[in-house]
VEXDREN-2710 file (C-alpha; in Angstrom, 1 decimal):
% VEXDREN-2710
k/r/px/py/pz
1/UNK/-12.9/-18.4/-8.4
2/UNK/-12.1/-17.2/-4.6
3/UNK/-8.7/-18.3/-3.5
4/UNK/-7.0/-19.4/-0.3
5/UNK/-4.1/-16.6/0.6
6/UNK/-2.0/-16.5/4.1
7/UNK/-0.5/-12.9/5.0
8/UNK/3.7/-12.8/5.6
9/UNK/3.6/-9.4/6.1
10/UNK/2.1/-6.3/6.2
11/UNK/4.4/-3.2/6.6
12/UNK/3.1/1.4/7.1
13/UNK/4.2/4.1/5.3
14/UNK/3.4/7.7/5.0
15/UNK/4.2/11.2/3.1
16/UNK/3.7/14.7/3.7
17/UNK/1.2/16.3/1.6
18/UNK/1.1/19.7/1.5
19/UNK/-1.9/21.4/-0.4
20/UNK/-2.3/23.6/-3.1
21/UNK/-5.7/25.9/-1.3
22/UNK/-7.1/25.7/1.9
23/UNK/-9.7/23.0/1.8
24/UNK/-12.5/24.0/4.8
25/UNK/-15.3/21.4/5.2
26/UNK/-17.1/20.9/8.2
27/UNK/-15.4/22.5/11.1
28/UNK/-12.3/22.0/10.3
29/UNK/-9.7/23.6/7.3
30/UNK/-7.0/21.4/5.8
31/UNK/-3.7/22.9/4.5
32/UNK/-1.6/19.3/5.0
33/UNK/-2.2/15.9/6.0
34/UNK/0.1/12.7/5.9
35/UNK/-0.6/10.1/3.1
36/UNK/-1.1/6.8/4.1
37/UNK/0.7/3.9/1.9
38/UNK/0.2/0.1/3.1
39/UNK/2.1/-2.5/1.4
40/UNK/1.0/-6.3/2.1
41/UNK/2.8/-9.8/1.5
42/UNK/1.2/-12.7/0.9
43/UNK/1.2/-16.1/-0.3
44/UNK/-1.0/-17.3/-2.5
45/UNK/-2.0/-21.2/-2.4
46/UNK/-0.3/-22.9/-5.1
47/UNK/1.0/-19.7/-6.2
48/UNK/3.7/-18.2/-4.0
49/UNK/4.3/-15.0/-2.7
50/UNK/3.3/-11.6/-3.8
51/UNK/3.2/-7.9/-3.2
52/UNK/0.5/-5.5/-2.8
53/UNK/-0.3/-1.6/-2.1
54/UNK/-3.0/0.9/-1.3
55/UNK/-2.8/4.4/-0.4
56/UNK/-5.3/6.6/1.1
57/UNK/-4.8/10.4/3.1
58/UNK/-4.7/10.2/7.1
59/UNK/-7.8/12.9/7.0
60/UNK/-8.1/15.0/10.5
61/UNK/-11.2/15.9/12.2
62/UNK/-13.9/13.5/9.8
63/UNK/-13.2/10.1/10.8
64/UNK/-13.6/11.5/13.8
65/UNK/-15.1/14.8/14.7
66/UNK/-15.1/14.9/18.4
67/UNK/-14.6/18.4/19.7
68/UNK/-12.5/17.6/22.6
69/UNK/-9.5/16.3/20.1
70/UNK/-7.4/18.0/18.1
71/UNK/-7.3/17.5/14.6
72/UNK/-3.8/15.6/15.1
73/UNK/-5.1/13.2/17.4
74/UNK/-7.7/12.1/15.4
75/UNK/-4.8/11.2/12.6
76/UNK/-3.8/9.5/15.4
77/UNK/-6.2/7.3/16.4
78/UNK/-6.4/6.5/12.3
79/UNK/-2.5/5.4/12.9
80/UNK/-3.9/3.2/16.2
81/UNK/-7.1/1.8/13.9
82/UNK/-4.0/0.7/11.4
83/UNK/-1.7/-1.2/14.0
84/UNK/-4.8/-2.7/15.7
85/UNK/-5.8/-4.0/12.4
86/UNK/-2.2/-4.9/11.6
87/UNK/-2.2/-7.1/14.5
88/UNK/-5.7/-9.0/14.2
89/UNK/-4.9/-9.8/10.7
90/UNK/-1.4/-11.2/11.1
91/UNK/-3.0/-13.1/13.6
92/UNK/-4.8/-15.1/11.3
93/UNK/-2.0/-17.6/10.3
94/UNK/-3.5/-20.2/8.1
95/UNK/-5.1/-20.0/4.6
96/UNK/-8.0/-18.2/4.0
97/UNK/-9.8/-16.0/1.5
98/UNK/-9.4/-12.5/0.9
99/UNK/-13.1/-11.8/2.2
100/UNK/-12.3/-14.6/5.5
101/UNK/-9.3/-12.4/6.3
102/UNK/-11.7/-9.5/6.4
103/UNK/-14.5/-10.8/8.2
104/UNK/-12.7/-12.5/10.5
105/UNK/-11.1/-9.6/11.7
106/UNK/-13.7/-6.5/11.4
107/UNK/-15.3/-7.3/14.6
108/UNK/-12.6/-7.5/17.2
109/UNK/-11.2/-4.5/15.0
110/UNK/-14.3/-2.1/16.3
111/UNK/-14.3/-3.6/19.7
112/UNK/-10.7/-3.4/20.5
113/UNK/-11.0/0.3/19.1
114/UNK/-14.0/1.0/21.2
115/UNK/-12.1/0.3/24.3
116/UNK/-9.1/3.0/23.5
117/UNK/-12.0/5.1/22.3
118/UNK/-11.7/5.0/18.7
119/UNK/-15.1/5.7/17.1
120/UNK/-16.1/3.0/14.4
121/UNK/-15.8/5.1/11.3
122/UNK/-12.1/5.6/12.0
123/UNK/-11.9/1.8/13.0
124/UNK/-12.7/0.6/9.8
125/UNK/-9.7/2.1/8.3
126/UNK/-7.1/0.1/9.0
127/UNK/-8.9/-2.9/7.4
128/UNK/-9.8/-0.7/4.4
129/UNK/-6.2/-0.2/3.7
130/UNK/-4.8/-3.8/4.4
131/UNK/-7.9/-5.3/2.3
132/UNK/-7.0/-3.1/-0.4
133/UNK/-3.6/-3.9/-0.7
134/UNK/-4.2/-7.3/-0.7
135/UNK/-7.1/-7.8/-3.3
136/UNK/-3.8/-6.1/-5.0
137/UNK/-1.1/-8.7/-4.4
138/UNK/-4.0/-11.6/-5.0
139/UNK/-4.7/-9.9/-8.2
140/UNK/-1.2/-9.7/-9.3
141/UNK/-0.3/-13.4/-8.5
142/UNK/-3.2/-14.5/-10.9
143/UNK/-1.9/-11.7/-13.4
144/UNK/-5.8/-10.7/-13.5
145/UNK/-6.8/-6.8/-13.6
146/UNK/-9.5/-5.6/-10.6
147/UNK/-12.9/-5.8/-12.8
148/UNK/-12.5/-9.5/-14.2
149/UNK/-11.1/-10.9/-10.7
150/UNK/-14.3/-8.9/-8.9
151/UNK/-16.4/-10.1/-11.4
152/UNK/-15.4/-13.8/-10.7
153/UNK/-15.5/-13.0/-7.0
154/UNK/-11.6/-13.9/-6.3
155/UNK/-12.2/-12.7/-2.7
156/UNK/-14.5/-14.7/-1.5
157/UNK/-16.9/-12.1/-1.0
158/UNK/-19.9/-13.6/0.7
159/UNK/-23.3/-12.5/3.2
160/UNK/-22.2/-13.5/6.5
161/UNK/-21.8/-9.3/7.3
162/UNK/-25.3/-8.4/5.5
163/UNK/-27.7/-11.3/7.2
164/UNK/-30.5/-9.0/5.0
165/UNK/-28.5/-10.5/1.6
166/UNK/-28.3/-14.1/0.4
167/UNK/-25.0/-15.3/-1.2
168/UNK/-27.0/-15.5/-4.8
169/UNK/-27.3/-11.9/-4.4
170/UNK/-23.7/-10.7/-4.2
171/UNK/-22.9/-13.4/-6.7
172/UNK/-25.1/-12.1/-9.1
173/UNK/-24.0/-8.9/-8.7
174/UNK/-20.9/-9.3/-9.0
175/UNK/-21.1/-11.6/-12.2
176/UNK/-23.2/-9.3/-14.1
177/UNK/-21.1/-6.3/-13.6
178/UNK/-19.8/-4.3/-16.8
179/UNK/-17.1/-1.8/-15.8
180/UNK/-17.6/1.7/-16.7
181/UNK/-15.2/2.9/-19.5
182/UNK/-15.7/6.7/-17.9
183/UNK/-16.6/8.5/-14.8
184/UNK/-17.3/11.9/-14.6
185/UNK/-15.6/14.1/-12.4
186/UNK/-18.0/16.1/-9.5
187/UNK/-16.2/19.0/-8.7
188/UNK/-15.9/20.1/-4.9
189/UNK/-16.7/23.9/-3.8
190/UNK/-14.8/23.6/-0.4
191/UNK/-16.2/26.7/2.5
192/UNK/-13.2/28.5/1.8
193/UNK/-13.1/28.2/-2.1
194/UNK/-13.9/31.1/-4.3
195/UNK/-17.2/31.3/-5.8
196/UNK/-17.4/34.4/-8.1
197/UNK/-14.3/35.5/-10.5
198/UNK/-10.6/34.1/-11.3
199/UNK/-10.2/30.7/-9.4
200/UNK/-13.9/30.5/-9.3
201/UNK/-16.8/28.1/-10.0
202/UNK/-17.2/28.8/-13.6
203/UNK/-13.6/29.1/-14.3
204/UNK/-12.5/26.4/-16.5
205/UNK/-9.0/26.6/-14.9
206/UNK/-10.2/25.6/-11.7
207/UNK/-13.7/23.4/-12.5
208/UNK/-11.6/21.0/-15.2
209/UNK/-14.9/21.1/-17.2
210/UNK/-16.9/19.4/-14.8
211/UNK/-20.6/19.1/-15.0
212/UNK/-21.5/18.3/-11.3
213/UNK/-20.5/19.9/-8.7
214/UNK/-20.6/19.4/-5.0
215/UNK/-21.4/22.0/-2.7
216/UNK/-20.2/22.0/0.8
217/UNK/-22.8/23.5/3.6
218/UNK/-22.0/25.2/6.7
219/UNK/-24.7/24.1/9.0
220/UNK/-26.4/27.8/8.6
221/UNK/-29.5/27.7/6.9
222/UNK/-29.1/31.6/6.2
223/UNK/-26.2/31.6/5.2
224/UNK/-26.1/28.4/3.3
225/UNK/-28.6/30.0/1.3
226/UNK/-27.0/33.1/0.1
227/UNK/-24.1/31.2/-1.2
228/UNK/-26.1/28.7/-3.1
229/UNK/-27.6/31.3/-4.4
230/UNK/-24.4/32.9/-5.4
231/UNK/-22.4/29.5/-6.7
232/UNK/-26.2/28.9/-8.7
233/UNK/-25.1/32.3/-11.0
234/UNK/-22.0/31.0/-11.9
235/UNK/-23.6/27.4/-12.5
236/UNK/-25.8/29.3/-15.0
237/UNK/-23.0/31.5/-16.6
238/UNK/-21.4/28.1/-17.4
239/UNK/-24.0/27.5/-20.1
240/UNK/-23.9/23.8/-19.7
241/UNK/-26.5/21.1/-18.3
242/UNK/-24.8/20.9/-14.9
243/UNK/-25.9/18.9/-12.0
244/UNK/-25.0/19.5/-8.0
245/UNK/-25.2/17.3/-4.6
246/UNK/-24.9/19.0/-1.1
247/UNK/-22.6/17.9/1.7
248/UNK/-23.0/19.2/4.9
249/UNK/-20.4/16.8/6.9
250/UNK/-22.7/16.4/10.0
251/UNK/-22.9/20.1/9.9
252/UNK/-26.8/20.5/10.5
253/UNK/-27.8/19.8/14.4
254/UNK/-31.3/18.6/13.9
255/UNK/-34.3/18.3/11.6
256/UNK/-35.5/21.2/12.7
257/UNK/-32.4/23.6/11.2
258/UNK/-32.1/20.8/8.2
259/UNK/-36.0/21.5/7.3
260/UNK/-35.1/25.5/7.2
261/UNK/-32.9/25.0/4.7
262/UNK/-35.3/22.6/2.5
263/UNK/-37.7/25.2/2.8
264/UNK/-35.5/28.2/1.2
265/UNK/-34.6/25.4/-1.5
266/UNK/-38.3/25.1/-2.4
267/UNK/-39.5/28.3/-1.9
268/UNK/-36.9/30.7/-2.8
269/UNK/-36.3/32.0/-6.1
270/UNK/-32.5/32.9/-5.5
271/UNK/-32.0/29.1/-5.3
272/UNK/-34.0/28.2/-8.4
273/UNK/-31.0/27.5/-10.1
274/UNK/-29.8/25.1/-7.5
275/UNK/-32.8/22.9/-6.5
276/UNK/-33.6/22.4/-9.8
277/UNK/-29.9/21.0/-10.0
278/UNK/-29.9/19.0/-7.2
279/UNK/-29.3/15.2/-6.7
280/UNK/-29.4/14.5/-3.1
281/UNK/-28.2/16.3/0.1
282/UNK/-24.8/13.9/1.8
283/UNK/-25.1/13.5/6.1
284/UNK/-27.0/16.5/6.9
285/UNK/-26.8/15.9/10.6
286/UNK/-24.2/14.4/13.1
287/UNK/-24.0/10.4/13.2
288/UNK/-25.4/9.9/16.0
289/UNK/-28.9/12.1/15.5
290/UNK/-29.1/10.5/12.2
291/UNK/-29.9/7.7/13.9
292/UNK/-32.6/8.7/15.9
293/UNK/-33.8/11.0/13.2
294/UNK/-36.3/9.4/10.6
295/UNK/-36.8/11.9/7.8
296/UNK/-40.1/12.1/7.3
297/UNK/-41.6/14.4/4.3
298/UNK/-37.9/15.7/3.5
299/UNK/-37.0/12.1/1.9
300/UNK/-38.9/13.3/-1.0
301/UNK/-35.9/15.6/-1.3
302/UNK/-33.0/12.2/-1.8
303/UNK/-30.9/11.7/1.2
304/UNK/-27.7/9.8/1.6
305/UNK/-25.4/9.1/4.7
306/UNK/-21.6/8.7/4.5
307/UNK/-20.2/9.3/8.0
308/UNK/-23.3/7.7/9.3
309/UNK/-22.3/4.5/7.1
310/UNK/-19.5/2.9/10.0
311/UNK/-20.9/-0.6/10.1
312/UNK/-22.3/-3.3/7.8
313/UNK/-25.9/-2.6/9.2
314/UNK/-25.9/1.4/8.5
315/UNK/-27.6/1.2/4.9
316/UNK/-30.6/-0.8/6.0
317/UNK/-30.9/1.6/9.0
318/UNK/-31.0/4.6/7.4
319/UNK/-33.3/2.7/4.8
320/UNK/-35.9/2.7/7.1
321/UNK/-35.4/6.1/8.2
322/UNK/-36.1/7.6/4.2
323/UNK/-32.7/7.8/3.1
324/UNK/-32.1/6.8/-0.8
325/UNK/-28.5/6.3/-1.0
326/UNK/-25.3/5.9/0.8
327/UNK/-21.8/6.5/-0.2
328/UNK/-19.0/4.6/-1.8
329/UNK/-14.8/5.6/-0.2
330/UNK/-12.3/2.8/-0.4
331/UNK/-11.1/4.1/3.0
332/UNK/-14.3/3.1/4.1
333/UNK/-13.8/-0.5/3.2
334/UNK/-14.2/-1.9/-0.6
335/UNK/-16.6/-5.1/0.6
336/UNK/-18.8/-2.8/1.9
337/UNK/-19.4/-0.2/-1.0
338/UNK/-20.0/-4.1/-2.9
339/UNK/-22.5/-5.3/-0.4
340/UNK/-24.2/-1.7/-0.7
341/UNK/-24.1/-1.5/-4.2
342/UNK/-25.7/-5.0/-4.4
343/UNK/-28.8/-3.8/-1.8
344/UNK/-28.9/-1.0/-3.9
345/UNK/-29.5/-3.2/-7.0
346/UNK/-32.0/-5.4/-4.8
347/UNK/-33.8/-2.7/-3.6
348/UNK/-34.7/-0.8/-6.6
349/UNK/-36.0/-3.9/-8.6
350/UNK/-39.3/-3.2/-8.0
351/UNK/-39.1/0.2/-8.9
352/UNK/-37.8/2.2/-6.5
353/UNK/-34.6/4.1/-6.8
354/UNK/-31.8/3.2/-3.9
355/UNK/-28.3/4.3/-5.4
356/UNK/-24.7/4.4/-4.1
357/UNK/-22.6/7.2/-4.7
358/UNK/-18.7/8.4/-5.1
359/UNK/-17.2/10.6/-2.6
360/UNK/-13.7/11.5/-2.7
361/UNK/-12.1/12.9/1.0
362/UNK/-9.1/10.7/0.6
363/UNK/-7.7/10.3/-2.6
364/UNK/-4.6/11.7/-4.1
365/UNK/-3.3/11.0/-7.5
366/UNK/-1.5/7.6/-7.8
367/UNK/-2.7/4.5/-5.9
368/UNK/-5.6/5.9/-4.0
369/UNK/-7.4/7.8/-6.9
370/UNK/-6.9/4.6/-9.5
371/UNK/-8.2/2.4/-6.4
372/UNK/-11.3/4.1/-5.7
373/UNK/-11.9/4.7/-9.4
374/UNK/-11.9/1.7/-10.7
375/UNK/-14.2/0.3/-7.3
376/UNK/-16.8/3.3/-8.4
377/UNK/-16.5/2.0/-12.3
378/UNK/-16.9/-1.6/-12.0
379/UNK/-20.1/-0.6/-9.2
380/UNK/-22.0/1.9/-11.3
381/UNK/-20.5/4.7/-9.5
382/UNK/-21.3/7.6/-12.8
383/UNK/-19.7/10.3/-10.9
384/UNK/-17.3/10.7/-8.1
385/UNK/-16.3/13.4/-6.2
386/UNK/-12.8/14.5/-7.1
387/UNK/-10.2/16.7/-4.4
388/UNK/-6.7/15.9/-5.5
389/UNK/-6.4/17.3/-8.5
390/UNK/-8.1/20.6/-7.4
391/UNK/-6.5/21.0/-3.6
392/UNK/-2.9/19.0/-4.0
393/UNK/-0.5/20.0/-7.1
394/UNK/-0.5/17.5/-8.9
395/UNK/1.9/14.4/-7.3
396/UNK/2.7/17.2/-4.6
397/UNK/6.1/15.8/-2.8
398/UNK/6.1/12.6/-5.0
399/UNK/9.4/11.8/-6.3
400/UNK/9.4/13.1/-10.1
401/UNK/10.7/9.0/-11.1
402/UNK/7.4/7.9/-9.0
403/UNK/4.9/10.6/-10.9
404/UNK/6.5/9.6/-14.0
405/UNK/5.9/5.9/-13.9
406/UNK/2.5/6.6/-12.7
407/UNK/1.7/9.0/-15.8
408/UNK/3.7/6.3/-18.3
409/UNK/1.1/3.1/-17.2
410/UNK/-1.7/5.1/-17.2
411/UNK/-1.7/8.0/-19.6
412/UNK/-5.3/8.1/-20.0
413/UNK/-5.1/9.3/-16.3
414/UNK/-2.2/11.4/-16.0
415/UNK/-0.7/14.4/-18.5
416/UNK/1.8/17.2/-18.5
417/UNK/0.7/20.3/-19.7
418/UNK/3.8/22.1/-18.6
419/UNK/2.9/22.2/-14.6
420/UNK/4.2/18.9/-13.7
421/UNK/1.9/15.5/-14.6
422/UNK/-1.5/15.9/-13.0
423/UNK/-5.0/14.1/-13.5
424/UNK/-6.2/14.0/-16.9
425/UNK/-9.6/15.1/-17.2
426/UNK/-11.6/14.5/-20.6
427/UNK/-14.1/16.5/-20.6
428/UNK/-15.4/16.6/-17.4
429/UNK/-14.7/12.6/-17.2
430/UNK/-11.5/10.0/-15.9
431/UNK/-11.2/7.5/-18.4
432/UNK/-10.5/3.8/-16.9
433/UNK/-9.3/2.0/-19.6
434/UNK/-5.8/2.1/-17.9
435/UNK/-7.1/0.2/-14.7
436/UNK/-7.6/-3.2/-16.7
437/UNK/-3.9/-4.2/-15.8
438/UNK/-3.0/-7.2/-13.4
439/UNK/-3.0/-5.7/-9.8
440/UNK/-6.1/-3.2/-8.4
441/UNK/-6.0/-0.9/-10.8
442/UNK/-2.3/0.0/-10.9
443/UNK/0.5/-1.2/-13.0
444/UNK/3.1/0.9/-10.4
445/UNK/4.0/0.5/-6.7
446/UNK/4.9/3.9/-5.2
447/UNK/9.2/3.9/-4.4
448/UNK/8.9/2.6/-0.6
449/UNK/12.7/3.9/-0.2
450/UNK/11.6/7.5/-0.6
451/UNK/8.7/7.0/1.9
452/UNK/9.4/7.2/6.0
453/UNK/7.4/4.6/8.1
454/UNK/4.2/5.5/9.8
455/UNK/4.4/7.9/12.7
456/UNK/3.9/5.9/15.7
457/UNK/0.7/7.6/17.2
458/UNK/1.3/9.3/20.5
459/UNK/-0.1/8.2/23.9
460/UNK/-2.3/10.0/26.2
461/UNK/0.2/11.0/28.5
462/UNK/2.1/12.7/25.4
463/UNK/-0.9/14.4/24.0
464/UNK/-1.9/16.0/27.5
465/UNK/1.5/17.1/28.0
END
């Protein structure tokens, strides 16, 4: 079903966003951060032109972590990844798939951002956006919704970036997909989020009725402890069959420190409540000791890497190093949480268990959450981590006419309960029935006259001075 598309043009946007709480993961606490909207024309082969869009946050300080840049220049260098990208792609000028476009361009797109020092991570998101917006417009000129078009591979998707796959395997996975009608919410517990009390873990008001729950470390064995063991009393005062993952974003320096912590989980009765919740532990340790890091006896405890995942090869490398799983983020790229997915699948066939995961840093309500919803639906994805409903109000500076068109095509998604429209949550799950419309997963294109372009990033000279 892959079809032949050529780009016309491919245009940057973004919006304030200004949130609701603090949101402290990592190193680094977030009270606002620009919103990233792309919008794509093309023109489909035999088809003429069409429109697409994708949105995603400009997140500081985890594309990129380096300690030597602020957390505005590493929005930055997301805003260079983006014109880089912008450039290779428009490049291409003849016909060619979706997937071509993609391929075609992801390797010059690390290089050239290697050499103006743009770590990978935050090179593959200027692709992730433009690929998402247009699978969007391709979708919309066939007037076919995101999980039958996937399912009949209209991009193109193929193995040349996962030499470890053959083409029969995507194929197959892709064809024998079912879209998930549901997708529970896991709900994040940020550093600086309240554990006990009003505003706290068991507080309905704040959890949405979520039954997971993901649980930021600090790198601090000690006291990562003691607030497990706190957040594991209100987990039990909740009365409910609740499940939790840990993210420590890079947060542990070694094995050494990460096997202190896995030791209190096992051994300590404050944290009873917690182990025996657990799922799996996200990017214990920085990137680049991950890599040289193998895991030994702890990949008993179910491991996954997300910032380590910045190239095609990362799953099969940390594969061999005992890690179970790996995470799905549109602003990661969408052919990649497919080609993962798919090794996933592969892998566990003879009984072992390999699994891809949802984690939300990016998405806010609109285009980005329906986006990376439906990808985690029509994958397998059965929970995602949530942030924008719990650290942005609502639509936060979206024009009321924008928020309204949003909650009118999808109001399985959105509601109004008298605090302006937010995500609908049913209990403790998003409901996708909504996202089978023409287009990826959105009926409605944000209103591009009440956005400002992108911010052109500033140069060296300007940052110094």
């Amino acid at each position: 079903m892959s079809v032949r598309l050529k780009l016309r043009d491919i245009a940057f946007f973004e919006r304030p966003v200004q949130f609701a709480r603090p949101f402290r993961f990592g190193a680094i606490t977030i009270n606002a951060t620009p919103q990233l909207f792309a919008r794509v024309e093309i023109e489909v082969e035999g088809k003429g032109t069409s429109v697409g869009a994708s949105a995603e946050l400009l997140v500081p300080k985890w594309f990129d972590k380096r300690p030597e840049l602020s957390p505005a220049q590493t929005v930055d260098g997301l805003r260079r990844s983006l014109e880089i990208a912008r450039g290779l792609y428009l490049a291409r000028t003849g016909y060619l798939t979706a997937f071509d476009l993609h391929a075609s361009c992801i390797g010059a797109q690390i290089a050239t951002c290697a050499k103006k020092n743009i770590p990978a991570l935050a090179a593959a998101y200027g692709p992730a956006e433009i690929d998402k917006a247009i699978l969007d417009a391709l979708l919309r000129a066939f007037e076919t919704n995101f999980f039958d078009g996937m399912a009949g591979n209209i991009a193109g998707i193929d193995a040349r970036l996962s030499p470890d796959l053959k083409e029969a395997d995507i194929a197959a996975f892709l064809s024998g997909r079912k879209p998930l009608p549901r997708v529970a919410i896991r709900h994040t517990v940020g550093l600086d989020d309240t554990v006990e009390g009003d505003g706290g873990v068991a507080d309905a008001r704040e959890n949405s009725g979520a039954n997971y729950f993901k649980l930021k470390l600090s790198g601090d064995p000690a006291a990562d402890a003691m607030r497990l063991g706190r957040i594991g009393k209100e987990l039990d005062a909740l009365g409910r069959d609740t499940k939790v993952t840990l993210d420590a974003n890079e947060q542990y320096a070694d094995l050494t420190v990460l096997q202190a912590l896995i030791d209190r989980l096992d051994r300590d009765p404050a944290l009873r409540s917690i182990s025996s919740r657990l799922l799996y532990i996200e990017q214990p340790m920085p990137r680049d000791i991950t890599r040289q890091s193998p895991l030994g006896s702890l990949a008993t405890r179910g491991f996954i890497i997300d910032e380590a995942d910045d190239t095609y090869d990362a799953f099969p490398a940390a594969r061999t190093l005992g890690y179970r799983g790996i995470s799905s983020k549109s602003c990661k790229g969408l052919y990649k949480s497919v080609v993962n997915a798919t090794r996933a699948a592969k892998w566990s066939a003879n009984g072992a268990r390999f699994f891809v995961t949802g984690e939300d840093l990016t998405c806010q309500a609109g285009l980005a959450v329906q986006q990376d919803l439906a990808l985690g639906a029509f994958i397998g994805v059965t929970h995602a981590e949530r942030n924008g409903h719990h650290y942005v109000d609502g639509f936060g500076e979206t024009p009321a006419a924008e928020a309204q068109a949003f909650a009118a095509a999808h109001p399985d998604l959105y509601a109004d309960a008298g605090q302006g429209i937010r995500l609908s949550v049913h209990n403790g799950d998003l409901l996708t029935g909504s996202l089978h419309v023409a287009g990826f997963a959105t009926s409605v294109h944000p209103d591009w006259s009440a956005l400002r372009p992108l911010e052109q990033p500033k140069s060296l000279q300007e940052q110094l001075a």
